[in-house]
VEXDREN-2710 file (C-alpha; in Angstrom, 1 decimal):
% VEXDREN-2710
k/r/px/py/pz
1/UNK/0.0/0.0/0.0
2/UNK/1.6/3.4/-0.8
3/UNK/-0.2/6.1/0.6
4/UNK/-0.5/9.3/-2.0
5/UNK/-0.8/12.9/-1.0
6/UNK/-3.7/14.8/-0.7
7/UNK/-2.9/16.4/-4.2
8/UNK/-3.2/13.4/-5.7
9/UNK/-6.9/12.3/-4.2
10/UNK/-8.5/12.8/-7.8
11/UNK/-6.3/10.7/-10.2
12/UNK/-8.1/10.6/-13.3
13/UNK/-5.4/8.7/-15.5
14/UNK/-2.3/6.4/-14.5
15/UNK/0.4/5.2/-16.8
16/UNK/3.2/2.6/-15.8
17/UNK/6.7/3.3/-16.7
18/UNK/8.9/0.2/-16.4
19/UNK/12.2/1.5/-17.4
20/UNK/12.8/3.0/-13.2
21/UNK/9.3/1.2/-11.9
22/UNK/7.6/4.4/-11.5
23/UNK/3.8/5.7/-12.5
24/UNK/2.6/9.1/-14.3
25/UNK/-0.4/10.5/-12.9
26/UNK/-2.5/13.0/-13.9
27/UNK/-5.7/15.0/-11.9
28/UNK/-8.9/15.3/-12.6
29/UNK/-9.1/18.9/-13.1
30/UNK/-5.5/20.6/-12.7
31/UNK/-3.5/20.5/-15.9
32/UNK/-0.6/18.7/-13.9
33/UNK/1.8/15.6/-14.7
34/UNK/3.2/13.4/-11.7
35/UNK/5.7/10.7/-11.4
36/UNK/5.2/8.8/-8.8
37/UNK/8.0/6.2/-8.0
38/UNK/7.0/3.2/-6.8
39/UNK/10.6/2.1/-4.7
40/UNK/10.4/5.9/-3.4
41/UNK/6.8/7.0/-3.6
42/UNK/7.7/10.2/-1.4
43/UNK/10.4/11.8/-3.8
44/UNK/7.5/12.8/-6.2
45/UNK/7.7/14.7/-9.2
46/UNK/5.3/17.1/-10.8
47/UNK/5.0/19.0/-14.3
48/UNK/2.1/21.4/-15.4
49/UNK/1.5/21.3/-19.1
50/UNK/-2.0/23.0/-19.4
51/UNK/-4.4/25.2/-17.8
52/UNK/-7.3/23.6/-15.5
53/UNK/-9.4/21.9/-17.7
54/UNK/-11.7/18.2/-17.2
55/UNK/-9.1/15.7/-17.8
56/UNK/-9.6/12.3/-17.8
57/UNK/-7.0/9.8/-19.2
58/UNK/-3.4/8.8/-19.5
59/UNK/-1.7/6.9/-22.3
60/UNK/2.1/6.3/-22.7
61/UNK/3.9/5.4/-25.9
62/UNK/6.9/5.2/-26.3
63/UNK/8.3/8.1/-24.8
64/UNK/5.5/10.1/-25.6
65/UNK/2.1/10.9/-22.9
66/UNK/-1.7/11.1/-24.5
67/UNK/-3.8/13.4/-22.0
68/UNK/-7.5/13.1/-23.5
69/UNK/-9.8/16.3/-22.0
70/UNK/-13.8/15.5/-21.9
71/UNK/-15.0/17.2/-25.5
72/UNK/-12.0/14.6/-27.0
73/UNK/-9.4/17.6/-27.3
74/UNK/-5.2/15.5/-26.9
75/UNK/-2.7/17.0/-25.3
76/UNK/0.5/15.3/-26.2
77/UNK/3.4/15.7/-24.1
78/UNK/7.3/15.1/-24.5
79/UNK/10.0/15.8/-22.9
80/UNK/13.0/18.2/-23.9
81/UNK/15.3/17.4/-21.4
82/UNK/14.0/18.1/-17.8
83/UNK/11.2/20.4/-19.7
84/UNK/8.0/19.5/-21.0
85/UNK/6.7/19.8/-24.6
86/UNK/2.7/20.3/-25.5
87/UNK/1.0/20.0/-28.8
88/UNK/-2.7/20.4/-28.7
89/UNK/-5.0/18.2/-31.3
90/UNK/-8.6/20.0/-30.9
91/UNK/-11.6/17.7/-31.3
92/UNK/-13.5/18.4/-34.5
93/UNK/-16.2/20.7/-33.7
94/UNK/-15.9/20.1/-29.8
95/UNK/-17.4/23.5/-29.4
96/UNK/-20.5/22.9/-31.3
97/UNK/-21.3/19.7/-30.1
98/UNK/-22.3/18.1/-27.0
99/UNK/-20.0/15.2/-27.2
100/UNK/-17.9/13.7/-23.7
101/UNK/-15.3/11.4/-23.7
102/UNK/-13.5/9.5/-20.6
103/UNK/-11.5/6.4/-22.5
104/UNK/-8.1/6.7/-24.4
105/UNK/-6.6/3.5/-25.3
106/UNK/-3.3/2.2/-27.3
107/UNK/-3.9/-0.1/-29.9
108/UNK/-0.3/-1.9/-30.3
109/UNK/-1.8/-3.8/-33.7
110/UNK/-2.3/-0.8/-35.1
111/UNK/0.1/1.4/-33.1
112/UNK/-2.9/3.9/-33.0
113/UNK/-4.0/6.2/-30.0
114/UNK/-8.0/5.9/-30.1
115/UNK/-10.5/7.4/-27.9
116/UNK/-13.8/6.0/-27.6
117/UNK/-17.4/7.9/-27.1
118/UNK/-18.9/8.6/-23.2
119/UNK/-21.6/10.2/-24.6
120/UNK/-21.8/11.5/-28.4
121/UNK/-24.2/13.6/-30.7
122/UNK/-23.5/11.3/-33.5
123/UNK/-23.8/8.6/-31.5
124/UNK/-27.9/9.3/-31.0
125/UNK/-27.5/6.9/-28.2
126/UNK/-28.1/4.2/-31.0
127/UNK/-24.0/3.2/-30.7
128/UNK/-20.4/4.0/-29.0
129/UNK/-17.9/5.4/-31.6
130/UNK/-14.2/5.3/-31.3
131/UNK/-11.3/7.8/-33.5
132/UNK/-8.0/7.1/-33.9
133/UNK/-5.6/9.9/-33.9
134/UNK/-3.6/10.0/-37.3
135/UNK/0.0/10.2/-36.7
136/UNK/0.7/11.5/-40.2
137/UNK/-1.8/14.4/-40.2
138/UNK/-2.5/15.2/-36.5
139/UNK/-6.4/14.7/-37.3
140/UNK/-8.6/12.2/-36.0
141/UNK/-9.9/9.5/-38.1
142/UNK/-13.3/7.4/-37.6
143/UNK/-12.3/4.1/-36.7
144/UNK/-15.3/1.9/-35.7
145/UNK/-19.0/1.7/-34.1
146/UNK/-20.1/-0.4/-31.0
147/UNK/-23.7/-1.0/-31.6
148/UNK/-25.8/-1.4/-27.9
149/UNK/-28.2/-3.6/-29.0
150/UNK/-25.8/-6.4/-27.6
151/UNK/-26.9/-5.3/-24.5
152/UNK/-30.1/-5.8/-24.4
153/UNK/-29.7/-9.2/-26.2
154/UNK/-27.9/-10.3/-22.8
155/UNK/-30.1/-9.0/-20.4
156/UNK/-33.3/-9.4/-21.9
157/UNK/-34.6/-6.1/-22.1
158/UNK/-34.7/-2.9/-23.6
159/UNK/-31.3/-1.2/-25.2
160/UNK/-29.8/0.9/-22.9
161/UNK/-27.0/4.0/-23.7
162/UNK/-23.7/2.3/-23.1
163/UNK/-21.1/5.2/-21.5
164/UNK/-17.8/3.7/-21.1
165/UNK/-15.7/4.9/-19.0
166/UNK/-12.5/3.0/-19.3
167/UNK/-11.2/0.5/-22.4
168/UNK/-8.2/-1.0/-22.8
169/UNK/-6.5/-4.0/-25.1
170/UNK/-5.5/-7.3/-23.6
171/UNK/-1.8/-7.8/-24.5
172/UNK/-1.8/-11.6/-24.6
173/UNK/-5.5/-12.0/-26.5
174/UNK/-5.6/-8.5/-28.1
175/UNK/-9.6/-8.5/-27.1
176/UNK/-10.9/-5.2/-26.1
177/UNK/-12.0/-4.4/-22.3
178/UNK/-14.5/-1.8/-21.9
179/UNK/-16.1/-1.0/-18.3
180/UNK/-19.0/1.5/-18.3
181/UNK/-19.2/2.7/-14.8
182/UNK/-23.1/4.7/-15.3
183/UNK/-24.0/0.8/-16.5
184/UNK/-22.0/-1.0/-13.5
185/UNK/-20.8/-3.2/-16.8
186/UNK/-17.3/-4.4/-18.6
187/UNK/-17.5/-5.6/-22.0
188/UNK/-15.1/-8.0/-23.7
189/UNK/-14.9/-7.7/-27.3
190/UNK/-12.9/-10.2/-29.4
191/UNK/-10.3/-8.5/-32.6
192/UNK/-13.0/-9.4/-34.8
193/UNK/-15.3/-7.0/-33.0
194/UNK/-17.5/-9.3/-31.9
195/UNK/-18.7/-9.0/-28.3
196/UNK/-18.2/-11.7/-26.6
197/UNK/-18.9/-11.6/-22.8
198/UNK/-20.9/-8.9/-20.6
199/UNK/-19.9/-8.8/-16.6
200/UNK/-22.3/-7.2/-14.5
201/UNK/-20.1/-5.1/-11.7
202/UNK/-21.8/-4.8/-7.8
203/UNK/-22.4/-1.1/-7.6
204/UNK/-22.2/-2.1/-3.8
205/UNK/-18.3/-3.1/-4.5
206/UNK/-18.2/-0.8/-7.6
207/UNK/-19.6/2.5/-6.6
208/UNK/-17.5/4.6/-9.6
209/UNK/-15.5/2.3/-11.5
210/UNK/-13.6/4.4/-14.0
211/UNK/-10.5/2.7/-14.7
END
């Protein structure tokens, strides 16, 4: 058990960095970074890259951080040194559209960064879509649907709106883990997109899972 400071009370995104056994952390609503090492969890390290905004996950790749904000904007951060380096990537019409995201995943198949819908206009409740960020361009690129009617097919009743909160890919099977903490549900879909188990989560043991 390592016990965190008080400034770190509302982690909204973790990433594990092997090479010195530590973890980047960033906040829920402060536009810091932290290092957190594991063997020393008291010599901690902090960076701010942005303003206060709603942040709400972490990637690492390579030597590169992913730090999605709610309306799907990226900030991607590198290092110069003992400095930090931002480039923004704005969400297509983020401003003018109602849309929320809370999952940012990495794809090693595809070596692709892709965030995935909480809660999009397009969407019309109907599906959960997912962009990829192009490397090549710095856009984002539609990269596939979840449709919810496999929700109701499992429980027997009416569709409901799936909001995931969380996703990430199995290394060993490459399936797809997506837990929706407003449905108290994670989803397992196989590379072939094909959904393939539904876990119902204990809101009693579960009261906000979000990562």
């Amino acid at each position: 058990i390592i016990k965190l400071p008080p400034a770190l009370d509302e982690i909204s995104g973790i990433a594990y960095f092997p090479k010195d056994t530590s973890v980047f952390a960033i906040i829920d609503e402060d536009g810091l970074l932290y290092k957190i090492p594991l063997k020393d969890p008291t010599n901690l390290k902090e960076w701010s890259f942005d303003k206060p905004r709603d942040f709400e996950d972490l990637v690492l790749r390579d030597s590169t951080f992913y730090v999605l904000v709610s309306n799907g904007d990226l900030d991607i951060l590198t290092f110069k040194g003992v400095n930090i380096h931002v480039d923004k990537i704005d969400f297509p019409n983020a401003s003018k559209k109602a849309n929320e995201f809370e999952s940012l995943y990495y794809d090693s198949a595809s070596n692709r960064i892709v965030l995935m819908c909480k809660d999009c206009d397009d969407d019309k409740k109907k599906q959960v879509s997912s962009y990829f960020l192009n490397d090549s361009t710095k856009e984002y690129n539609f990269s596939d649907a979840i449709e919810t009617s496999f929700l109701s097919d499992s429980k027997g009743s009416k569709k409901e709106h799936i909001k995931p909160s969380a996703a990430a890919i199995n290394p060993v099977t490459k399936e797809l883990y997506v837990l929706c903490s407003v449905n108290k549900i994670l989803f397992i879909r196989n590379p072939e997109g094909k959904i393939t188990e539904v876990l119902k989560l204990d809101p009693a043991l579960y009261k906000q899972p979000e990562g």
